[in-house]
Residue, then its C-alpha position, 0 to 999 in steps of 0.5 A: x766587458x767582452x771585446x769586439x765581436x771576432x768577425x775574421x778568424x786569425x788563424x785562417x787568416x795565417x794560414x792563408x797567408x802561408x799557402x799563398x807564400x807557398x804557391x807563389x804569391x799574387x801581388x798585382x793589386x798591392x804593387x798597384x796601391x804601393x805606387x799610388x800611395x808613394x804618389x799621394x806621399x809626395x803630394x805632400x811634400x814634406x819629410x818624414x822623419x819616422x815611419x812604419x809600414x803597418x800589416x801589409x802583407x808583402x814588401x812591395x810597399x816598403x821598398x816603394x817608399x825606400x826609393x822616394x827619399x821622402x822618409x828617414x828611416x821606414x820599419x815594417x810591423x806586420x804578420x810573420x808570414x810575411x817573412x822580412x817585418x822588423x817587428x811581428x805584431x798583434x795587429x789588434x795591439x800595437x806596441x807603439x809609443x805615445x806620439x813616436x812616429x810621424x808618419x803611419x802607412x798600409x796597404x791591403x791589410x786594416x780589412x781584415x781587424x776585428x776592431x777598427x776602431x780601436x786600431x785608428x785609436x791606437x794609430x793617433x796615439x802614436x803619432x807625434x803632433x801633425x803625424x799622417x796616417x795613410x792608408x788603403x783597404x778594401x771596401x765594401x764593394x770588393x767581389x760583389x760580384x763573388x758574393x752576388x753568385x755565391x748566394x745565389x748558387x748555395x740558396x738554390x744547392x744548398x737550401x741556404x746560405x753561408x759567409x763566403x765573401x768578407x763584410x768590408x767597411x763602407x767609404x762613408x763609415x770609414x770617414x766616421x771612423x777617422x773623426x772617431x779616433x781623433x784624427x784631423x782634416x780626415x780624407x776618403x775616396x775610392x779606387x774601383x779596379x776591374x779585373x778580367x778572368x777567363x773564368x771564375x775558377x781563375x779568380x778564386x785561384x788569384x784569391x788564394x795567392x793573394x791570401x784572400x781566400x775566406x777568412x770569416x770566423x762564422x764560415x762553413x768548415x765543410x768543403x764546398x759542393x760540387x753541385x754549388x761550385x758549378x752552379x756558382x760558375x753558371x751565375x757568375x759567367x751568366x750575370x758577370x760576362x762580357x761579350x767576349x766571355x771574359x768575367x768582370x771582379x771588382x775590388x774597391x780600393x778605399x783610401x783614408x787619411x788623417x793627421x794628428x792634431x796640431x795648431x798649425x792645421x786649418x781650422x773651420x771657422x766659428x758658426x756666425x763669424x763669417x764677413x761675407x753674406x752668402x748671397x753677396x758672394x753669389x751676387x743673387x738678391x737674398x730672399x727672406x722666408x715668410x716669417x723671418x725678421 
C-alpha cells in the first residue's frame, strides 16, 4: 500500500532551514506565537509533568515555556538543523511511547508533513490520559497575496504556471482532523497577522530567513525569470499596496487543540435527555409544524 502523497520535499525543507541559520535567522512571527502559546498554556491552569516541544524550528518556544513554571521537564524533537533539539526526529514517525507524555506543543512546524493525519494519530497515542496537544501552524490563508501575484505574473511570462506558494490546511479541515485521530473537546481559531514591506523582493528575503522559501516537492527546478520576477512585483504593489506604497503579506496563524480522552472530561448529553424544552427556556410559545403530533 503506498503512503501519502510527498506533497514538501524533505530535503528542500532541510536545506532551506540551513541557508536560513546561515543568513541569520528570522524569527518575529515564531516569538509571536511562543508568547501566545505560554499564554493559552496558562489558561489552563494546570501542571505538566512532561512535555515535548515537537518540530519548531527555533528555541524560541522552548525557552518561553522554561520560564512559566508550568511544566516539569520540556524536551524538544524537532530538525537537526535547528541545532540545540534533544532528540532529531523523522517528523512523520515519532519515537514516542504510548501514553508517555502530558503535554504535547508546536509552533510553525506541522504545515509542512505530508500526513497530518497520521501525525495527530501518533501525537494522541502518546499522550497519557487528560494529556493536551497545543499547537500552531500556518493556514490556508498564508501569502495569498504571494500566491495571487505569482500566478498572475507566470500565466502572463511564462504561458502557465507552477507551485510557488505552499497548500496549507484550512481552519475547518483541521478541526476534522483533531476528531479523526481521537482527540477530545478539539479547538480551532485563527490569528491573521499583516506584515508591511517596503517591497515585495524585502518579503521574499524574510521568507528565506524564516526557511519559508518554496518547499513543494512538484515545484520547478529552474531559476525564476527575470521577465516573471518583474512582473511579479507590478502585481503585487499594484493589488497589495497601501497608500503609503508599503506592501500587505498576510500569515494566518491557526491554532488547534485537543485532549486526550479521560472521564473526568465534559461530555455532550445524550440525544432526547435533555429536561428543559427549547422554547421554555427562550420563554417564546412553541409552534408546532403542520403535521406534527
Amino acid at each position: 500500500m503506498s503512503g501519502p502523497i510527498a506533497i514538501f520535499d524533505s530535503h528542500a525543507l532541510a536545506a532551506r532551514r540551513r541557508r536560513a541559520q546561515a543568513l541569520g535567522a528570522e524569527t518575529f512571527l515564531l516569538e509571536r506565537v511562543s508568547e501566545d502559546l505560554v499564554d493559552r498554556l496558562g489558561a489552563v491552569k494546570r501542571h505538566f509533568g512532561t512535555a515535548v516541544d515537537l518540530g519548531t524550528p527555533a528555541p524560541n518556544l522552548s525557552a518561553a515555556l522554561a520560564t512559566t513554571g508550568m511544566i516539569g521537564r520540556t524536551r524538544a524533537f524537532g530538525p537537526a538543523e535547528r541545532g540545540d533539539v534533544d532528540v532529531v526526529i523523522d517528523p512523520e514517525a515519532l519515537p514516542f511511547a504510548p501514553e508517555s507524555l502530558d503535554l504535547i506543543v508546536s509552533a510553525l512546524a506541522l504545515q509542512t508533513v505530508n500526513d497530518l493525519p497520521g501525525v495527530l494519530a501518533q501525537i494522541r497515542r502518546a499522550l497519557r490520559p487528560d494529556g493536551l496537544l497545543l499547537a500552531a501552524l500556518f493556514g490556508s490563508g498564508t501569502l495569498n497575496e504571494l500566491r495571487e501575484a505569482f500566478t498572475v505574473a507566470e500565466s502572463e511570462t511564462a504561458g502557465g504556471i507552477s507551485p510557488r506558494v505552499a497548500p496549507f490546511a484550512d481552519l475547518r479541515d483541521l478541526g476534522a482532523l483533531l476528531q479523526r485521530a481521537g482527540l477530545a473537546l478539539p479547538v480551532t481559531d485563527v490569528d491573521r497577522v499583516v506584515v508591511r514591506y517596503a517591497h515585495p523582493l524585502a518579503l521574499m528575503q524574510d521568507l528565506r530567513r524564516m526557511g519559508a522559501a518554496n518547499p513543494l516537492a512538484d515545484r520547478r527546478r529552474a531559476p525564476l525569470r527575470r521577465d516573471t520576477l518583474t512582473r511579479l512585483f507590478e502585481i503585487y504593489a499594484e493589488r497589495f499596496s497601501d497608500p503609503d506604497g508599503r506592501v500587505r503579506a498576510t500569515f494566518e496563524i491557526v491554532w488547534i487543540s485537543g485532549w486526550a480522552p479521560h472521564e473526568s472530561q465534559q461530555k455532550p448529553l445524550r440525544p432526547g435527555s435533555a429536561k428543559v424544552r427549547l422554547a421554555d427556556a427562550l420563554k417564546v410559545p412553541e409552534e408546532r409544524l403542520r403535521g406534527d403530533s
